[in-house]
N, C-alpha and C positions, 0 to 999 in steps of 0.2 A: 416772361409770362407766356406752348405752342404745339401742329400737326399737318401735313399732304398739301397746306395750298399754296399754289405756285404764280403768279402773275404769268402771264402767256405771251407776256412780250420779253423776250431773254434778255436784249438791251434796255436799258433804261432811257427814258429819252431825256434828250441833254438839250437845255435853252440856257442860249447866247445870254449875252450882256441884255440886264434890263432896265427899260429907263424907271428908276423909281416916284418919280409924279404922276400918280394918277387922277383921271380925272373921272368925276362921277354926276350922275343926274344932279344929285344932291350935292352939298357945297363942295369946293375942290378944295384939296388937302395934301399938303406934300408930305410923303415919306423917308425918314429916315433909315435907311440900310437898301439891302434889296432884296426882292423878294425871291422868294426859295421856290414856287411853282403857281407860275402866270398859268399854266391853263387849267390850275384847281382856284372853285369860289367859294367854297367855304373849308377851311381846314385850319388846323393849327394849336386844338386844345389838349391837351395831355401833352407837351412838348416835354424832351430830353435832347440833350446833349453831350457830346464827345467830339475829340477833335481825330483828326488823323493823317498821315501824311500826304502831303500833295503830290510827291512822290519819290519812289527807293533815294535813300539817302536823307531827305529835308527833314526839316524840324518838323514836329505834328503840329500844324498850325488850322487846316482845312475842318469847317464842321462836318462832322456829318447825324444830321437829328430825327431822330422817332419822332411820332405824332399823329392823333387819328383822322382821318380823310372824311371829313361827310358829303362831300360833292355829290350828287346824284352820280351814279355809272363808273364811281372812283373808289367807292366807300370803303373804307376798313384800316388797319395798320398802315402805314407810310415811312418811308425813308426819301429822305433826300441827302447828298452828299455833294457835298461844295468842290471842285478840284481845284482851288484856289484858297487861299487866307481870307479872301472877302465877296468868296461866291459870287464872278461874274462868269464863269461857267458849272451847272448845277444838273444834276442826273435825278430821279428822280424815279420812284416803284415802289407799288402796293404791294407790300410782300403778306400779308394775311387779311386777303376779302373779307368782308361782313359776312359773307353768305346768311344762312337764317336769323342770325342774331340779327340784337336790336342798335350794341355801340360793338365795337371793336378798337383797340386801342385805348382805350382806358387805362388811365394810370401806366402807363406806358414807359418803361426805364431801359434804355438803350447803353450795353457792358461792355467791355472787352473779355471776351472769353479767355481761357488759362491758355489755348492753341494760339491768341493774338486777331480770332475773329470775332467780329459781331457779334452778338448776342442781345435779344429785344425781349422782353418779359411785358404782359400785358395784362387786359381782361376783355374777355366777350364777355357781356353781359346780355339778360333777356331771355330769349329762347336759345337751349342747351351754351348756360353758361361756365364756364373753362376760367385757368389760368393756362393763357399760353405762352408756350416758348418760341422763338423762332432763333436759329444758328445759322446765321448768314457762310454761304460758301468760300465766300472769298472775303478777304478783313475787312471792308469796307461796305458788301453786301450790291454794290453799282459796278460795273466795271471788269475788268479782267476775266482768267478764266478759273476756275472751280467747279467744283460739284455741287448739285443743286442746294438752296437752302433747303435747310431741316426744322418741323416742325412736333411741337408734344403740345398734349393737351395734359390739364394735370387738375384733378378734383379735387376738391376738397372735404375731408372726411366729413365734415358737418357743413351745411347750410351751403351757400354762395361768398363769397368776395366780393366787397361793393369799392373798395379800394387795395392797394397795395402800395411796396416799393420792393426794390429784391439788387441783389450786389453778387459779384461772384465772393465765393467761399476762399479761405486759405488754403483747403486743398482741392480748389480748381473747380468747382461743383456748386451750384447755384443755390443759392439762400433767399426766401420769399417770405417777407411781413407781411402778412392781411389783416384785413378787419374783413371780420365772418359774420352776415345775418341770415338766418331762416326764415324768410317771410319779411316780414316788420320787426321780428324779434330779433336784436344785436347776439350776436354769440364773442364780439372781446376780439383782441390780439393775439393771432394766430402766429406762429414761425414755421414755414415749409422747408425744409432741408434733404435739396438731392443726392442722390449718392451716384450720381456719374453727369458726366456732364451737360449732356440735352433734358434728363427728367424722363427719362423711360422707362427709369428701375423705381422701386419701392421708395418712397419719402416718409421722413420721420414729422408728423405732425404735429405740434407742440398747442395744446390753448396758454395762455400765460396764464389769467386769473380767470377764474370761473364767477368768481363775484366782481366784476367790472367788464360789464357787457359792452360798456360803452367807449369804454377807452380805444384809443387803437384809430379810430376814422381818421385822425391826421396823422401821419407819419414820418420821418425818413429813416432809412437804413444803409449802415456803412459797417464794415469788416475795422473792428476797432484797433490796436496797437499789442493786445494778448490774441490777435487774429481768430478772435471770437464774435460774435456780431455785438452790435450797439444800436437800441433804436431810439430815437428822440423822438416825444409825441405826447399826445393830448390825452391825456388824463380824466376822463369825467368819471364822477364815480355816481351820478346820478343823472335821468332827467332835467331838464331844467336848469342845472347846474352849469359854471361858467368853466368849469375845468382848470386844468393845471400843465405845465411842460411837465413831464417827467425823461427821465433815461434808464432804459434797461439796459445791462448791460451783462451779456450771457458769460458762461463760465464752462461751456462747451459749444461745437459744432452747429445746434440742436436747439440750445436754449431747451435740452431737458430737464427735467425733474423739480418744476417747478422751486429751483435754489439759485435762481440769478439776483444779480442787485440792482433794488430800484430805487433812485434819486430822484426826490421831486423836487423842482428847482426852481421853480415860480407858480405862485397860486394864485398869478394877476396877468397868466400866458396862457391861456386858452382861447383866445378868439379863434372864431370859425372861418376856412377858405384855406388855400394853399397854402399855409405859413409857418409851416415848418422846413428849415434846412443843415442841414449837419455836415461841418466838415471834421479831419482829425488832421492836427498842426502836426508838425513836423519832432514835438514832443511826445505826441501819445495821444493828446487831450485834446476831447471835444470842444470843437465852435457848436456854438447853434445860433443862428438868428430865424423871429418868427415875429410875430404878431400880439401885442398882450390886449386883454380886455376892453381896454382905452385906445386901441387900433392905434398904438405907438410902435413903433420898430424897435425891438429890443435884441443886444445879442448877447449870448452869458459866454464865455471865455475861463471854460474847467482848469482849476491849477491842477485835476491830476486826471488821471487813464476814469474811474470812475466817477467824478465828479461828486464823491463823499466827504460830507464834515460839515454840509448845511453851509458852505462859505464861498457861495459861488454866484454872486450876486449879478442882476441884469445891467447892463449900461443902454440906457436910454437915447437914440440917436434922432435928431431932431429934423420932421419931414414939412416938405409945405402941405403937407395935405394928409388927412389919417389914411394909415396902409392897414389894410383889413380886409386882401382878398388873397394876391400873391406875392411870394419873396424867394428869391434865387439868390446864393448865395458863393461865391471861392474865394481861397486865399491863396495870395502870390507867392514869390517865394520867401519871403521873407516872413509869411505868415498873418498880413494882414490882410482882412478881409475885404471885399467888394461884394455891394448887395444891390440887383433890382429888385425894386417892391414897388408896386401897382398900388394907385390908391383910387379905388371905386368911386366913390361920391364925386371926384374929378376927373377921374376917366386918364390919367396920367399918369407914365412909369420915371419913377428916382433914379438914377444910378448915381451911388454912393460906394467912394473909395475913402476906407479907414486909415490910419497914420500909424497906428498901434494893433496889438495883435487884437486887442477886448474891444476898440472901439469904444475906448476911454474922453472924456475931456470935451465929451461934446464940441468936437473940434474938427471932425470929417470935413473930405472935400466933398462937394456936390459935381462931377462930371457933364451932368448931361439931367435936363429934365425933357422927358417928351410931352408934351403938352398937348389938350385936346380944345380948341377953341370952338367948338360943335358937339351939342349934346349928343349927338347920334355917334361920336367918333370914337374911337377909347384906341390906347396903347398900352400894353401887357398884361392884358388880363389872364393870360398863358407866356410863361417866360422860365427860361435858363438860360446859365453862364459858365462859362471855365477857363479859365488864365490859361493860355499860352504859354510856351518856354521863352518868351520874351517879356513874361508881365505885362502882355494885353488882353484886356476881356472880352470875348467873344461872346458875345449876347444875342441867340433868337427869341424874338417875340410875338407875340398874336397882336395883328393888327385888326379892327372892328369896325364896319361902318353897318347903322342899323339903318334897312331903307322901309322898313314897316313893322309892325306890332310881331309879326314872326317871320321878317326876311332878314337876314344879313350876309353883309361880305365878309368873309375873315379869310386872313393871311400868314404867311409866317414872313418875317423880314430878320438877318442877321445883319448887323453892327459889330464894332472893333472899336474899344475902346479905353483911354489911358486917363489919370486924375485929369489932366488940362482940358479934355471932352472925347468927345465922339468921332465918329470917321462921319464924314459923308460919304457919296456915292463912288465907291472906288478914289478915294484922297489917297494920294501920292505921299503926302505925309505921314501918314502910318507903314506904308511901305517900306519906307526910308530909314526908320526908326530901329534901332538894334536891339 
């Protein structure tokens, strides 16, 4: 989601090993992982993720995550990049200021470009709001030497973007889902499609349905297995209404001409909040796990490329506590899924590792629960994940401590994590692990 703004520090500044116990006015609470930038105080919502080498030669094991900065004097777009598997040395730049906008970083999806660089899609929102792009110079956007990042703003033919998600294309060229409103009025599920790599040239804009304004505000998007896009998302087809999962799934570049196929896949998966996420197995076919009505964790596990025949039912995975805000989602290589999902009313993140590709049998392992034992505290209420080439989950999360009716701390902390649990702070034991 980008244009001209440069951070004026060329290096990025890079903090050492940190101790993750913090201690605060308010009760003391230890944290699990470490955290990604001790001298930012509030940051961490819109989070993505991507891994990448720690260096020439290594497995891509090191995060490196988008996410929007609201620190006073820091605000806007964000990267951090781990040089390590467990981020105890972290670099860290604001590659798209706020400047007059009111967020930056919104909905924020951090790519590999077709060239092997960076690529961050986002939203300014507010005053003159954009979908921006930025093209990190060097692949990792921290580090080395390159030419400066590059930055496009890109409009929208109608209304604003109050969310997004966006994927590179099959041929190399950025693809962007929106939910478009003018005003208070929804304008529906939009698909932006570039025709050159940064978004500087002419985009083909698609509305989907013109009688379903509403659909669209939840989303994910992923380049499906006809190397055509695919979006999983929320379905309402009215006010009031509790919605539905549905899948588009286009049958050009463009998702034009209003002739792609739409599979509704649950009429009891609409809850509202981050919870939708879409992978494609190593078959073709869509995973999705999100959220249903009943703030159950569901994941539907498609038997084919389109998810058609009405036969693709949810498997229901059993949480201590309802998830009904966010859910991250990969699968290993074997194609079974691991899910954090955040559940509100207890301020605690799941991590759940499935046995089976669907997340059958009610029979998952439970990893790791991070627990909030202070009303004020919460973990993951912003979170992503993605397997390694080792089949470990690298999980950043937003960590929350609320110290008044409108002050909070929030963080970002990454973990490493295998079915038997979690890492602690730099464990040698996952190190160790092949």
């Amino acid at each position: 989601m980008k244009h001209l703004f440069f951070d004026t520090d060329l290096f990025a500044r890079i903090t050492g090993l940190t101790l993750t116990l913090l201690v605060f006015s308010a009760p003391t609470q230890a944290q699990v992982g470490t955290q990604l930038d001790p001298d930012s105080t509030n940051y961490g919502r819109f989070v993505s993720l991507i891994l990448s080498d720690q260096r020439l030669g290594t497995d891509a094991d090191s995060p490196l995550v988008a996410y929007e900065n609201s620190t006073p004097g820091q605000r806007g777009l964000a990267v951090s990049r781990c040089f390590d598997a467990l981020c105890k040395e972290v670099g860290t730049q604001i590659l798209d200021p706020l400047g007059s906008s009111n967020q930056a970083g919104v909905s924020g999806r951090i790519l590999r470009g077709a060239d092997g660089n960076a690529v961050i899609i986002h939203l300014k929102i507010g005053v003159s709001p954009s979908i921006r792009l930025i093209r990190c110079g060097t692949s990792d956007c921290i580090g080395g030497m390159g030419p400066p990042n590059t930055s496009t703003s890109i409009l929208p033919e109608q209304g604003q973007a109050a969310s997004m998600d966006a994927a590179i294309g099959s041929d190399g060229f950025p693809v962007i889902a929106a939910w478009l409103q003018d005003g208070s009025t929804g304008l529906g599920l939009w698909v932006i499609k570039c025709s050159d790599p940064i978004c500087e040239k002419e985009t083909t804009q698609t509305q989907i349905d013109p009688n379903r304004p509403l659909s669209g505000r939840v989303m994910d998007l992923m380049i499906g297995a006809s190397g055509f896009p695919q979006i999983a998302f929320q379905d309402r087809k009215s006010a009031g209404s509790n919605g539905e999962v549905a899948l588009l799934s286009c049958n050009d570049l463009a998702c034009a001409g209003q002739d792609e196929t739409l599979s509704v896949l649950d009429v009891l998966g609409g809850s509202v909040g981050r919870i939708i996420d879409m992978k494609i197995n190593a078959s073709g076919h869509p995973v999705i796990a999100y959220a249903g009505n009943f703030s159950d964790l569901r994941v539907i596990a498609c038997n084919d490329p389109l998810c058609i025949g009405d036969d693709d039912a949810p498997n229901i995975i059993t949480t201590l506590n309802p998830i009904n805000q966010a859910v991250a989602m990969d699968l290993d290589s074997q194609g079974h899924p691991a899910i954090a999902a955040y559940a509100f009313s207890a301020n605690d993140l799941e991590i759940i590792f499935c046995n089976d590709p669907a997340c059958a049998g009610d029979d998952e392992s439970r990893a790791d629960v991070f627990e909030s034992d202070d009303s004020v505290i919460s973990f993951g209420a912003w979170v992503d994940t993605v397997f390694d080439p080792n089949d470990r989950l690298q999980i950043v999360y937003q960590f929350e401590e609320r110290l008044g009716t409108s002050n909070f701390l929030r963080s970002l902390y990454n973990i490493r994590c295998v079915p038997d649990g979690c890492s602690l702070v730099f464990s040698d034991r996952f190190e160790a692990m092949p």
